[in-house]
C-alpha positions in Angstrom: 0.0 0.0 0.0 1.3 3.7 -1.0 2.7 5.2 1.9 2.0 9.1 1.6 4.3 11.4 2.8 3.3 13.9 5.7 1.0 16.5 4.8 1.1 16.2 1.3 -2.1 16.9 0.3 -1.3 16.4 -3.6 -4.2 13.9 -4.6 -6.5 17.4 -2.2 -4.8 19.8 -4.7 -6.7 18.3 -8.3 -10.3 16.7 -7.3 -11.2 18.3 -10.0 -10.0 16.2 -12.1 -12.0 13.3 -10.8 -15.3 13.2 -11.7 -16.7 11.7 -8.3 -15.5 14.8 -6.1 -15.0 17.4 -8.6 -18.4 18.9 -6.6 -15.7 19.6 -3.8 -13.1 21.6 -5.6 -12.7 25.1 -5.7 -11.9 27.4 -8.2 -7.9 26.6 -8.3 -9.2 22.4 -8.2 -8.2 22.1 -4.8 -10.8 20.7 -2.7 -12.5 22.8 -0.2 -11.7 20.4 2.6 -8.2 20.7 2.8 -6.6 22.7 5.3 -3.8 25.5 5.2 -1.4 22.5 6.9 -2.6 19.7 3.8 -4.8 18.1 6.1 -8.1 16.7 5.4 -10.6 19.0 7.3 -13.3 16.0 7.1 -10.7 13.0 7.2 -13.0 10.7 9.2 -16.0 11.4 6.8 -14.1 11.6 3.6 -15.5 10.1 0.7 -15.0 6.6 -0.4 -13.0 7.7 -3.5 -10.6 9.3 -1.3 -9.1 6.3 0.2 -6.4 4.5 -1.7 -7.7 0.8 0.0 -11.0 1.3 -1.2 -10.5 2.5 -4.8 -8.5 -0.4 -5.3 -10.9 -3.1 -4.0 -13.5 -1.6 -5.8 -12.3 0.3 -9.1 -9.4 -2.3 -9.8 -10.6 -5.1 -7.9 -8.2 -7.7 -10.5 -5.3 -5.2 -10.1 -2.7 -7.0 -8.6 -1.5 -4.8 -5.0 2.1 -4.1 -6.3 0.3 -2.6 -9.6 -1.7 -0.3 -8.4 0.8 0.7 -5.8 3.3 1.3 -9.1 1.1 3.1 -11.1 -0.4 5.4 -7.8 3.1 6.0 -7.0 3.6 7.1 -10.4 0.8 9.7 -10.8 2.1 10.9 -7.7 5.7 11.3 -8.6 4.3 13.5 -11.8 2.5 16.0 -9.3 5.6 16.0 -7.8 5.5 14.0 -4.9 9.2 12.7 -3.6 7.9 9.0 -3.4 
């Protein structure tokens, strides 16, 4: 499983590019729930497409683990993550 780093708050930064939470984005595509510190302002309420566990289990149910943690890594490392 992808281990993010501390207050990252990347994947917060472009909801609007996913169709499921783009109702959460502001203006700039960063969702309105994220806090000044990259937190998640709603983190125990968050919807389901905003935990890694349960997008893979239920978007790529057949993806193998080390996949998905690959290719999450990888759309992470474009954003500009240090993972």
């Amino acid at each position: 499983m992808i281990n993010c780093p501390p207050n990252c708050g990347l994947c917060c930064k472009h909801v609007d590019e996913v169709p499921e939470i783009s109702h959460l984005a502001l203006l700039d595509g960063t969702c309105r729930h994220l806090t000044a510190d990259n937190q998640c302002g709603i983190y125990d309420d968050r919807p389901d497409i905003c935990h890694t566990d349960w997008v893979r289990a239920h978007v790529f149910p057949d993806m193998p683990m080390a996949q998905f943690d690959e290719i999450t890594k990888g759309i992470c490392r474009t954003r500009g993550a240090k993972i």
